[in-house]
N, C-alpha and C positions, 0 to 999 in steps of 0.2 A: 504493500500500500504506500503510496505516496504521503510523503509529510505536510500537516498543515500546519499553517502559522495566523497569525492572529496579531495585526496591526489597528492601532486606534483608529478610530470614525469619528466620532464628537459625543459631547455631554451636555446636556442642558439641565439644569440644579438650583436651587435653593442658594448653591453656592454659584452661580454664575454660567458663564458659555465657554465649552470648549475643555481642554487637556488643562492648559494652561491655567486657567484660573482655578481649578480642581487642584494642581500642584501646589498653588500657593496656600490656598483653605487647610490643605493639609500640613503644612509645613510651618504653619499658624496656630493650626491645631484650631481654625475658626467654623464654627460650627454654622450653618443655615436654617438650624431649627430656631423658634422664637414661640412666644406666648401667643398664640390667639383667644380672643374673648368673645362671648358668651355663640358657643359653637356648641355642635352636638344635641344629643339627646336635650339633656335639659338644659342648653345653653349657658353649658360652663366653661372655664378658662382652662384650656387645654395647648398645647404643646404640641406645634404641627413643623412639618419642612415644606412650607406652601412656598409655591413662585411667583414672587410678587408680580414679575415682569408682566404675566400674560394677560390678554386683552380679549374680551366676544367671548366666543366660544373657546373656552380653556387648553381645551385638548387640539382641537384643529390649530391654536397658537403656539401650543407646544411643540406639536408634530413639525409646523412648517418653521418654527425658527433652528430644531436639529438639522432637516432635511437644508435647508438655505445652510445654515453652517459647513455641511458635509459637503455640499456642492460648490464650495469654496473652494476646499480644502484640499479633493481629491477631481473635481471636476465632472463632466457627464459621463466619459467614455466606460468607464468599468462598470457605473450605474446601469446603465440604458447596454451592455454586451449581452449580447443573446447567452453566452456562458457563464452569468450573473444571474445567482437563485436569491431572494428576499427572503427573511425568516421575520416574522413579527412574535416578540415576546410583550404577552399583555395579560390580565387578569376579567378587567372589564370594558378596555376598548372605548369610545366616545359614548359613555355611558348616557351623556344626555339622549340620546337618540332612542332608546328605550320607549315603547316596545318594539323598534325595530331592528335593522340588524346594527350592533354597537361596532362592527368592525369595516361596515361600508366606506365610511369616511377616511379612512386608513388604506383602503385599495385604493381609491379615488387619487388622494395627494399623492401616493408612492406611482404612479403612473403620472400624474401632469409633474411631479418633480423629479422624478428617475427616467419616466420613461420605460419603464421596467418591459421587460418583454415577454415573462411568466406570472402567473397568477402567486400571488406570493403566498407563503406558510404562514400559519396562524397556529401558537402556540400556545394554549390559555390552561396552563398545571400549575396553579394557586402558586406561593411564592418559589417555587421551583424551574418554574416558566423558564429565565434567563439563561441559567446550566444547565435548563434539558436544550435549551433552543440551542447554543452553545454547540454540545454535544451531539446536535443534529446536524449542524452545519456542517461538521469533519467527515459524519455517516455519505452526507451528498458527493461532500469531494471525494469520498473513497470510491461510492460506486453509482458515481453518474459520470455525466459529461461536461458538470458543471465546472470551474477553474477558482469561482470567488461565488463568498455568501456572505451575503451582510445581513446583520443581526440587528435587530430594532426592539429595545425594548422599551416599552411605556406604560405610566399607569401614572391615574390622577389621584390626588384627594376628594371623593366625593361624599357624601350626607349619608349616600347607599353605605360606602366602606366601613365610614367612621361610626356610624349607629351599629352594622353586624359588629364591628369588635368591643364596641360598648355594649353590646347585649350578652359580649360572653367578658366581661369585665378584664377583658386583656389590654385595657388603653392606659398609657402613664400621664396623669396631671402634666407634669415637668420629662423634661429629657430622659428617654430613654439611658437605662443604665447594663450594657452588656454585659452580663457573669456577677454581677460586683454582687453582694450581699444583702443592700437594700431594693434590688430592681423589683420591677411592680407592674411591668408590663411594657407594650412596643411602642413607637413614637411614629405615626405615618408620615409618609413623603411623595413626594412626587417628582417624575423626573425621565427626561427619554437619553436614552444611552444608547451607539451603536459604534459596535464592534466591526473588522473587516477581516473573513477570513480567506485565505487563499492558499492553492498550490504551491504558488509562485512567492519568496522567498525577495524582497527588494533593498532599496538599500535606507529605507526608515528603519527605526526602530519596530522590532518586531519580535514575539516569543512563540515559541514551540506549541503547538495544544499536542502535547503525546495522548493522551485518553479520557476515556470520563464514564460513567455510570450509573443510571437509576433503579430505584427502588422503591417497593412499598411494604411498610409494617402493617401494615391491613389491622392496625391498633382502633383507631377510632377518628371519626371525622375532621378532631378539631384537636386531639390531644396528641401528641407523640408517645411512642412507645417508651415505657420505664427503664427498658433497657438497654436502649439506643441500636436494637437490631438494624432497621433498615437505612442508616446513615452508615452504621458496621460496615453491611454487606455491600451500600454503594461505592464507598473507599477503598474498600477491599478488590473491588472487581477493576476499582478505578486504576490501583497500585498495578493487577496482575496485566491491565488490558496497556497500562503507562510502560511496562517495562522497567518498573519503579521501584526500589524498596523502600519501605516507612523510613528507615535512615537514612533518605539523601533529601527527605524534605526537610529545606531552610526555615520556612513561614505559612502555616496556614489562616487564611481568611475565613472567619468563621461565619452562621449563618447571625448568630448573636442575637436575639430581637429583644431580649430582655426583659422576656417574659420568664416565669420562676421554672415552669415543666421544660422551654423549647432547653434554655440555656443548661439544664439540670441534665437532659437526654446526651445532650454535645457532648457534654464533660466525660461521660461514660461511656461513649460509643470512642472518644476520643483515645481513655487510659485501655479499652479492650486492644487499639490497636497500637496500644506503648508510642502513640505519639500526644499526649496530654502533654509533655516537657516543650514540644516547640514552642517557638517564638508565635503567639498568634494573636489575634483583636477582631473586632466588629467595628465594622464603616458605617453604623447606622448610626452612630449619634451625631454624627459629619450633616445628614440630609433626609433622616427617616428612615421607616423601612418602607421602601418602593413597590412591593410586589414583583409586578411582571420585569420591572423594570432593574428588579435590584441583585439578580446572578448579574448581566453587561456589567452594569456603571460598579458594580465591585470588581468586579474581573479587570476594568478601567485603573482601578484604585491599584490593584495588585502590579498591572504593566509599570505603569508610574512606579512604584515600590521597587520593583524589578530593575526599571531603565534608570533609576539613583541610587540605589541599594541602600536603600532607606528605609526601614522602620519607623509605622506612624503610629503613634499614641491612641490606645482605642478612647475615646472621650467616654467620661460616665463611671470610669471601673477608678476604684479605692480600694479594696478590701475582697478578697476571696471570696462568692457566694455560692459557688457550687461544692458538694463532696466531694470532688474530684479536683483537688487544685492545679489552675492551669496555670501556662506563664503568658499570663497576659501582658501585652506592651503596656508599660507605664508612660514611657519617654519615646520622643521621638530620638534614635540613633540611626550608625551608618551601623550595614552591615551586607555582608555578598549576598547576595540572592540567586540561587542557581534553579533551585525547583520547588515551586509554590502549588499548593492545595487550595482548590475553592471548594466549601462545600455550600449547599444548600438544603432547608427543609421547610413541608409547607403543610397546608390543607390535607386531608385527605389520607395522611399518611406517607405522601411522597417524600420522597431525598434522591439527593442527584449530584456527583463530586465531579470537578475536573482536573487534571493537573498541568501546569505551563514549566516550561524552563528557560533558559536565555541562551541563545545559540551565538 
């Protein structure tokens, strides 16, 4: 099989536009989550990573300021190549449009902005979406005819989201707190991320995707399983299909949402596989947790990590909160980064890892 790689697209955040301003938020340690007031269920003061910037219609703003960014950046030709497959990672898609199809308006701009020349993927597996889409894309380069696949992930803040996880009391007042001891629950966000994958090998920066894998603990709808099985067995497939062994990974990017079950499951699926010691964090207190959106823009976070061999401060974490103690990043330092772990786990039971390295 041919190798793929995995060069940045753009980010649109809480924390701003582009690679660039993402590098600096991190390197700040400045966070794009802020208070919003009287929101939600009973219009209380909660803790969002909303984009102030967007205008009209939310999502169609969001969509067409990554799309315009990316078309800068890399121009039309790879967009609009008949050998160019589209992958969309989303949860709920331009929710407003309900009850109609929520993903119409997302074929629509990716055809008058790309020019796309195939009907694009549509990936919607609760917050696992991004790693599995991810890991779809390498599927296509192995056994199709396709050369590049670009990855789209998006997902907004809406009324819909934020009431279901206030109805299962998994939302935090204040900033999300990943592993740490007093965390209380997730911090939502919004944000489109796209990744570019290809055969072809250029002279940007770019990393390795050696393999990746999903899973389901068929535990229960909303809760993860106690004993971190199906996060186990996607790292595990993830390592044999990587060609990887648990000791050559530098840093794992955790799924973190800092909720008390997700974050309690990690820590033990983590020490099953004796890598609970690496160096790891959660990027959600940087911008929320994304959903569809949030395997790309963390796999974003990692490349960055990777192309400065930099270690970024997971925000939120003080004090140990899981029985598993991990080695969470306190401090931002320098360190080599040769092969990094993403995992992901969502809804339903899913989990789904990837792994990169720097060539």
């Amino acid at each position: 099989m041919s190798k793929c790689y995995i060069k940045y697209g753009t980010i649109v955040s809480p924390l701003g536009i582009g690679v660039e301003d993402h590098f600096n938020a991190l390197n700040l340690n400045r966070s794009g989550i802020k208070k919003h007031f009287e929101v939600g269920i009973n219009g209380g003061n909660i803790s969002l990573g909303r984009i102030e910037f967007l205008e009209g219609n939310r999502y169609v703003s969001l969509l067409n300021l990554a799309c315009n960014d990316l078309l800068m950046k890399i121009g039309l030709d790879l967009l609009s190549s008949e050998e160019t497959l589209v992958i969309v990672s989303s949860t709920k898609g331009d929710i407003d449009t309900l009850p109609g199809d929520t993903f119409f308006t997302t074929r629509e701009i990716l055809r008058e902005k790309f020019r796309i020349k195939h009907k694009p993927i549509i990936i919607s597996n609760a917050c696992i979406s991004g790693v599995s889409a991810i890991n779809m894309g390498k599927d296509y380069l192995n056994h199709s005819n396709f050369k590049h696949v670009v990855v789209l992930g998006i997902d907004l803040i809406s009324d819909f989201v934020l009431f279901g996880f206030q109805s299962l009391f998994a939302i935090s007042a204040d900033s999300c707190k990943p592993f740490d001891r007093a965390r209380n629950g997730i911090t939502l966000g919004e944000a489109c991320a796209i990744v570019i994958l290809s055969k072809d090998r250029d002279l940007e920066f770019s990393v390795e995707l050696c393999g990746g894998a999903s899973s389901n603990d068929a535990n229960h709808i909303s809760g993860p399983s106690r004993t971190g099985e199906g996060l186990y067995r996607a790292i595990e497939n993830t390592l044999i299909r990587s060609n990887i062994s648990a000791t050559e990974i530098d840093f794992i990017s955790a799924h973190g949402t800092g909720t008390i079950y997700n974050d309690e499951m990690e820590s033990i699926a983590f020490q099953r596989l004796n890598i609970h010691n690496k160096p790891m964090n959660s990027f959600k207190s940087y911008f929320g947790h994304t959903l569809g959106a949030a395997g790309v823009i963390e796999v974003i976070m990692c490349m960055i990590s990777m192309e400065k061999n930099r270690l970024f401060k997971s925000l939120g974490f003080e004090s140990q909160g899981t029985s598993i103690p991990l080695n969470i990043v306190e401090m931002n330092a320098g360190k080599e980064l040769g092969v990094v772990l993403k995992t992901a786990s969502g809804f339903g039971g899913g989990n789904s890892a990837l792994i990169m390295k720097v060539i």
